[in-house]
N, C-alpha and C positions, 0 to 999 in steps of 0.2 A: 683883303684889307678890312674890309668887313666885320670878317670870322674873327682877324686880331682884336680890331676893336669891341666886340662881343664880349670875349674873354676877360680885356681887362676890363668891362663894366660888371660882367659877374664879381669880379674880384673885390669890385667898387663898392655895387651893392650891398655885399658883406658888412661894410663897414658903414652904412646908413640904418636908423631903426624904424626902416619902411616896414609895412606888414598890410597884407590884406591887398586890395585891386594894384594899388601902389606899387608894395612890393614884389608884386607878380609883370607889372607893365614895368617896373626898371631893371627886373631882372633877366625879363624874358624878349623885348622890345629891341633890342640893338642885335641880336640873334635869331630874330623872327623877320627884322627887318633883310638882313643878310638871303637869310632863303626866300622871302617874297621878290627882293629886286631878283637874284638870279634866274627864280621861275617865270618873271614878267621877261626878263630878256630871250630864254630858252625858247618858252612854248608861242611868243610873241611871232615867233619867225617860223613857223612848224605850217607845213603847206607844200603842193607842189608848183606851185604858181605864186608864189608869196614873192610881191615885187614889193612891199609894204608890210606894215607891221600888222597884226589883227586885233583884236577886241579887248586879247588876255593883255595886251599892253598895260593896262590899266593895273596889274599887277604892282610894276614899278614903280605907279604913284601911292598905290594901298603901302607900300614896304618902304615907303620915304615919307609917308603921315606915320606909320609907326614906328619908326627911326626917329624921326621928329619927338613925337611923343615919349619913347621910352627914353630919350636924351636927355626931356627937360625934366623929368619927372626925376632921375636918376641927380641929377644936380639939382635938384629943388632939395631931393631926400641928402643931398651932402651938405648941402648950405644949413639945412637944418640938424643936422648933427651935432 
């Protein structure tokens, strides 16, 4: 679900005249977000004893602040188009 949404913010972005940290955080942010949640749920549970989540959990929160961010950023650069 993710990965779709990614795709059509690349597509998005195209059409905003972001440029610079901007244009790299709404380009790259919905896509980066995507592989950080999946790697915070993956390596999260990696153990032979893991009745619990471990450390890398933290993962999933880093990759939904930058979800967050490359969303608002991404509609901030469309509003202002």
């Amino acid at each position: 679900m993710l990965v779709t949404l990614g795709l059509v913010c690349l597509v998005l972005a195209d059409a905003t005249d972001l440029s610079g940290l901007a244009g790299r955080i709404a380009r790259l942010g919905v896509p980066g977000a995507a592989i950080l949640m999946a790697a915070g749920f993956l390596l999260s549970s990696l153990g032979r004893e893991a009745d619990g989540p471990n450390r890398l959990v933290a993962l999933s929160w880093i990759g939904a602040a930058v979800l967050a961010a490359g969303a608002a950023t991404l509609g901030i650069g469309l509003l202002t188009a």
